[in-house]
C-alpha positions as CSV (number, residue, x, y, z in Angstrom):
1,X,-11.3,0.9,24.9
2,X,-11.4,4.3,25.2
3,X,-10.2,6.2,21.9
4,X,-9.7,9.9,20.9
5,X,-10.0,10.3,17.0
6,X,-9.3,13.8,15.6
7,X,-10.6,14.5,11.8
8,X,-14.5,13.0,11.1
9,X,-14.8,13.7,7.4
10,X,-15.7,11.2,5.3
11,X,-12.9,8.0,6.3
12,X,-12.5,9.2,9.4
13,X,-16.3,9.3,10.2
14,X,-16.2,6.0,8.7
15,X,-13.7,4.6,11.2
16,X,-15.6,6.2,14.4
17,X,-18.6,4.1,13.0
18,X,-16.4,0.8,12.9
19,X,-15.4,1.3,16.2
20,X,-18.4,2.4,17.9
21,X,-20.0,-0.8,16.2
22,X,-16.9,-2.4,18.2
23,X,-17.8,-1.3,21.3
24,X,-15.1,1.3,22.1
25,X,-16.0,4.2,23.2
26,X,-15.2,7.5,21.4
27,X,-14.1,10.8,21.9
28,X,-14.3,12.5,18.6
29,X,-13.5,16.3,17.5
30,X,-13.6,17.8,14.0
31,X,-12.7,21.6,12.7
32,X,-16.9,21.7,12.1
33,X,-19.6,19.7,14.3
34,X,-21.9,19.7,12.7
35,X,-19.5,16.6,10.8
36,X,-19.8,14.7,13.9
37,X,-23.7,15.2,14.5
38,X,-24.3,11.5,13.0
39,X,-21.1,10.3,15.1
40,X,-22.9,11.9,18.4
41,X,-25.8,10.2,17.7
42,X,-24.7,6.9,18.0
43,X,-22.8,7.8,21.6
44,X,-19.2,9.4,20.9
45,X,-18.8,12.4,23.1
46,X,-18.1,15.8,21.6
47,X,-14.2,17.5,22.6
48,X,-14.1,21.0,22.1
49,X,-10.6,21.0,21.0
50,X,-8.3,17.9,19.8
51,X,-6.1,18.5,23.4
52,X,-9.8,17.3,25.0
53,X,-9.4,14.1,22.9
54,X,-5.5,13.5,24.5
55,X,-7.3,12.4,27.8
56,X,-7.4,9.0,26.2
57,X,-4.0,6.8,26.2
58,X,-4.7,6.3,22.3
59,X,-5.7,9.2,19.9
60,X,-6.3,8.5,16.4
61,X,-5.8,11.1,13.4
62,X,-7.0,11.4,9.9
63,X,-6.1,15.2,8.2
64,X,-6.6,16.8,5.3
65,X,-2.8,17.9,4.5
66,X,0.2,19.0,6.4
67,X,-1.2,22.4,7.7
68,X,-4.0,20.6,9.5
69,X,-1.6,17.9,11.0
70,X,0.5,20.6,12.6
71,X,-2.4,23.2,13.7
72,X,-4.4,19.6,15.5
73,X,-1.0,18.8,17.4
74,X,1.0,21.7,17.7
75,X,-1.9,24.1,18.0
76,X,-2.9,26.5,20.7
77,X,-5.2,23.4,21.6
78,X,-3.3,21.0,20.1
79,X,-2.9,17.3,21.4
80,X,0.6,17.9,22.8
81,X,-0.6,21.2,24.7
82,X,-1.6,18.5,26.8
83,X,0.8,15.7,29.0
84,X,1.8,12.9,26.2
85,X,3.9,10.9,27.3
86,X,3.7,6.9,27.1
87,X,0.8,7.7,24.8
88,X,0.3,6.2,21.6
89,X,-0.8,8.3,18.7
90,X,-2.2,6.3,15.4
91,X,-1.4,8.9,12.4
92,X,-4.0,7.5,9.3
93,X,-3.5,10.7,6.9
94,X,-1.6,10.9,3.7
95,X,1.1,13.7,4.1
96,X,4.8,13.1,3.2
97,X,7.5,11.2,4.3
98,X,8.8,14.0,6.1
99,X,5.8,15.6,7.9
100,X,5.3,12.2,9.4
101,X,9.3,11.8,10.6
102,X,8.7,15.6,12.0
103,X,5.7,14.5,13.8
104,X,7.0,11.7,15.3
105,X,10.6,13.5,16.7
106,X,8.0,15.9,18.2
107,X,5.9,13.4,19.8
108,X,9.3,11.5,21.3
109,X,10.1,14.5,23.1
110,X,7.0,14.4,25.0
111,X,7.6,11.1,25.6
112,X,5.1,9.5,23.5
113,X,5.0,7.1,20.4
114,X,3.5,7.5,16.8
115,X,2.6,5.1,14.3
116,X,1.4,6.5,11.1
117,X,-1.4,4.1,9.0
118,X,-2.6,5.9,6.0
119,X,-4.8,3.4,4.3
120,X,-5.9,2.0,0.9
121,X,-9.7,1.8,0.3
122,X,-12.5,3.9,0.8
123,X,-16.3,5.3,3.1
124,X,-17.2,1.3,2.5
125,X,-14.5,-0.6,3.0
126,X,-13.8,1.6,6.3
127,X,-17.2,1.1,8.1
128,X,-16.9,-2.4,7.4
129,X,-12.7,-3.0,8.6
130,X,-11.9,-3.9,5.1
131,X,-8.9,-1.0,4.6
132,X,-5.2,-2.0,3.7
133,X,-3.2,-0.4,6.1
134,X,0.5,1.1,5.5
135,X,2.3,1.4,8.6
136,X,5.6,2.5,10.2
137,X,6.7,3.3,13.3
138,X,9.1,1.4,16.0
139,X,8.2,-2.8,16.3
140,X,7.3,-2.3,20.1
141,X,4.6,0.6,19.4
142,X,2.9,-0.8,16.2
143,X,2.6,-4.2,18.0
144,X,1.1,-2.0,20.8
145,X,-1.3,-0.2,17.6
146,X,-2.3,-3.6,15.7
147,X,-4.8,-4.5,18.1
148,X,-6.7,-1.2,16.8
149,X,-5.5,-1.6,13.2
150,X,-6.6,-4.9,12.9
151,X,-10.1,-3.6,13.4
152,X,-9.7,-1.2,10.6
153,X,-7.9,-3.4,8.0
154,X,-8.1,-6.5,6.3
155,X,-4.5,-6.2,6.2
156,X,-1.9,-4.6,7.6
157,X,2.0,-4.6,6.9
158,X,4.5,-2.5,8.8
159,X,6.7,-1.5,6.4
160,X,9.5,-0.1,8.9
161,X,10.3,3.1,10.3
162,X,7.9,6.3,10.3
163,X,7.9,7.6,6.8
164,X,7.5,4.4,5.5
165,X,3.9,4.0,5.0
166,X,3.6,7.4,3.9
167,X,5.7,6.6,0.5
168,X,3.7,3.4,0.4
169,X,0.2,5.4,0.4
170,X,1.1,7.8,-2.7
171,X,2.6,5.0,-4.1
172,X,-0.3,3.3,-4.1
173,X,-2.7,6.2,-5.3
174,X,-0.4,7.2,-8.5
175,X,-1.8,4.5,-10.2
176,X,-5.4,4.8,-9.7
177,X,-5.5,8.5,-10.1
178,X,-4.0,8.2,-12.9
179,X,-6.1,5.4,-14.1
180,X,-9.1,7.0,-14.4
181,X,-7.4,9.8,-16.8
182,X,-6.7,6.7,-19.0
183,X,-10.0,5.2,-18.8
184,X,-11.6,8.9,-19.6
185,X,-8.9,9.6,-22.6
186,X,-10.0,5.4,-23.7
187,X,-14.0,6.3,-23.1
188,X,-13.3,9.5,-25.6
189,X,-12.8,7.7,-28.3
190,X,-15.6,5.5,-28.5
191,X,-18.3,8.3,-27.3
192,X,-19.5,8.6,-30.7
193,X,-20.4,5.0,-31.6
194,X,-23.5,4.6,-30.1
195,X,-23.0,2.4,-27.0
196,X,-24.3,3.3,-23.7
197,X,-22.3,3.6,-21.2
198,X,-23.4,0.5,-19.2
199,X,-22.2,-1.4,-22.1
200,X,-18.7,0.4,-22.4
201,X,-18.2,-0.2,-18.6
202,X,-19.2,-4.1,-19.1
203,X,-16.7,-4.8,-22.1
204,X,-13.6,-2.5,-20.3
205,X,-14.1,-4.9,-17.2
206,X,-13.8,-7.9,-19.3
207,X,-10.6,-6.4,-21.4
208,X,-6.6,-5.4,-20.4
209,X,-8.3,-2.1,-19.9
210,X,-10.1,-3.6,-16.8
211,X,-8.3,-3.1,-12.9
212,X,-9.6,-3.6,-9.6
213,X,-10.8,-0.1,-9.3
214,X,-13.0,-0.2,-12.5
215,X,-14.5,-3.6,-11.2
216,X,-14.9,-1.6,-7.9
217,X,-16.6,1.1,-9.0
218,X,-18.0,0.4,-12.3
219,X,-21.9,1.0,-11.0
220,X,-20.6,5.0,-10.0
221,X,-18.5,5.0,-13.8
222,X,-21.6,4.6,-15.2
223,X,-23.9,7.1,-12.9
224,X,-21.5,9.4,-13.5
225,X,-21.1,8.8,-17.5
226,X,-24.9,9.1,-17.6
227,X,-25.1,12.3,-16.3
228,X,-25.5,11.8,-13.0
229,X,-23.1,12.7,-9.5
230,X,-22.9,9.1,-7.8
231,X,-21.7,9.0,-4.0
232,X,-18.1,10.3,-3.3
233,X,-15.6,7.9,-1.8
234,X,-12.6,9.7,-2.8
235,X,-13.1,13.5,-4.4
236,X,-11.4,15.1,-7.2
237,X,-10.4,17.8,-4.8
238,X,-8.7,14.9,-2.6
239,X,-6.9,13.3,-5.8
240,X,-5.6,16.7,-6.6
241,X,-3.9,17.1,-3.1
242,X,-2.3,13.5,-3.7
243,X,-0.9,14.4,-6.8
244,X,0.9,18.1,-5.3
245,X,2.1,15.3,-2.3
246,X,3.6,13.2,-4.9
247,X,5.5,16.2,-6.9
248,X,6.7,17.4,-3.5
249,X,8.0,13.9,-3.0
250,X,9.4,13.8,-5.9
251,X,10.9,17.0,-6.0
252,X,13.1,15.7,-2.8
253,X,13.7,12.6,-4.4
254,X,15.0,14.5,-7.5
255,X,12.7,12.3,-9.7
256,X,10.4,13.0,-12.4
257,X,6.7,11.8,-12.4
258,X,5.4,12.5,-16.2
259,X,2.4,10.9,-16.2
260,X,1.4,11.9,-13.2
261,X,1.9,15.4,-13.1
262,X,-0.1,15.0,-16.6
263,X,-2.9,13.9,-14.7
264,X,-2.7,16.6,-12.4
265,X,-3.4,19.5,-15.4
266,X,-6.8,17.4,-16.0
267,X,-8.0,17.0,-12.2
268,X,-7.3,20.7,-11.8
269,X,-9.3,21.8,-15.0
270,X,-12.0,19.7,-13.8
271,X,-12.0,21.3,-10.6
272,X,-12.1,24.7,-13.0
273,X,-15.2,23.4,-14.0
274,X,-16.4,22.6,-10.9
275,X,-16.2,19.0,-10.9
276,X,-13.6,19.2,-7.5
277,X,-16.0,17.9,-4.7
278,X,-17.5,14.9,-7.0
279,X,-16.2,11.6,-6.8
280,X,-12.4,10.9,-8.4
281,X,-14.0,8.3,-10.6
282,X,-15.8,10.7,-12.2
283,X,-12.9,12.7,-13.9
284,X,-13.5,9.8,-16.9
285,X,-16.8,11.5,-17.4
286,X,-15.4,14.6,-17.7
287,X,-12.4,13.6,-19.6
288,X,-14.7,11.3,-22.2
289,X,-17.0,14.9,-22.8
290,X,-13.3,16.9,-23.5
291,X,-13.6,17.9,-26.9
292,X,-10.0,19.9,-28.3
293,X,-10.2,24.2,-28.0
């Protein structure tokens, strides 16, 4: 199949490796190439703007934020500067609620369809179709998307109408960004006792203290609690973005998130420190070194 996929950072790189591995055949275009050399490499061809990548009858996106969701599709090259309609766009960013239902009343006045799929996992899970995917959209156009999805996920669930899997994505990432403030303010108070980290990691796992993520990533907790920088799935930087999406939300909403605004003074003075492009994981090593000013 022939695919146009906006947005080749880290995920979305991922996924163009997935489906290259597939056999579809690409049409990729980030805001900087030199993102995409590995991509180009392996065969996708390079568009010049994201209208280049509408040419295909199914364009698949995966932004940063609003602003960069607009500017690919409303753009001066944007992909509805060129004819849409009865194409399917596949959505996979985390924005709000709202940017998504904008997006898609756009894209149904040109006559095509959207069906948003921000995910759950991360780089690993997505270059070996392992994500959890939160969709919404009309039944007739995500039956017309799973095909595609199913490539991506392990699971999918369309959770009804656009919007939908939007709420279910920061739903999902409240917890586990603000899990690893918890482990870091937990890790702080045993810093002192002369365990190594390894050890700490090992005994958290086997205790009430011990989720999915820390199984997950436990190998990176300890890189990162020895000092080191281990790979980055999902950045500080990245968590910190989630966290102003879920206060916007929740500003709408007219609901308080105490905790996790809590969570957001720490990410952002880590990124003060400069801790913003290392892996989110890594905010417990730089919460479990805090010492009170």
């Amino acid at each position: 199949m022939d695919i146009g996929f906006c947005g080749t950072g880290r995920m979305g790189a991922a996924m163009v490796h997935r489906l290259i591995d597939l056999g579809h055949r690409l049409t990729v275009w980030n805001r900087t190439e030199a993102k995409a050399k590995p991509l180009l490499e392996r065969g996708a061809r390079w568009a010049k703007s994201p209208a280049e990548t509408a040419a295909n009858d199914i364009v698949i996106t995966i932004l940063t934020d609003r602003r960069a969701l607009d500017a690919v599709y409303d753009g001066p090259e944007g992909l509805l500067t060129r004819a849409a309609k009865g194409k399917l766009f596949i959505d996979m960013s985390t924005v709000t609620p709202e940017a998504i239902r904008d997006l898609a009343a756009r894209l149904r006045a040109k006559g095509a369809a959207l069906v948003e799929c921000p995910v759950g996992g991360t780089i690993g899970p997505a270059r070996e179709g392992k994500l959890l995917g939160l969709a919404g959209g009309e039944p007739a156009d995500f039956a017309r998307a799973r095909p595609i999805l199913d490539q991506l996920c392990r699971r999918v669930d369309h959770l009804g109408p656009n919007g939908s899997g939007a709420a279910m994505k920061l739903a999902i990432n409240l917890p586990l960004i603000v899990y690893w403030e918890a482990l870091g303010e937990a890790l702080s108070l045993v810093r002192d006792i002369g365990v190594s980290p390894a050890k700490l990691i090992e005994i958290m796992q086997e205790s009430s203290g011990g989720t999915n993520a820390l199984r997950n990533r436990a190998p990176k907790l300890v890189t990162a609690l020895e000092g080191g920088a281990p790979d980055v799935g999902f950045d500080i930087d990245g968590m910190r973005k989630d966290l102003r999406t879920m206060a916007e939300v929740a500003k709408a909403m007219s609901i308080e998130l105490p905790v996790a605004m809590t969570s957001l003074d720490s990410y952002d003075a880590a990124a003060k420190d400069g801790w913003g492009n290392r892996d989110g994981s890594s905010l417990v090593a730089w919460r479990a070194q805090q010492r009170k000013k």
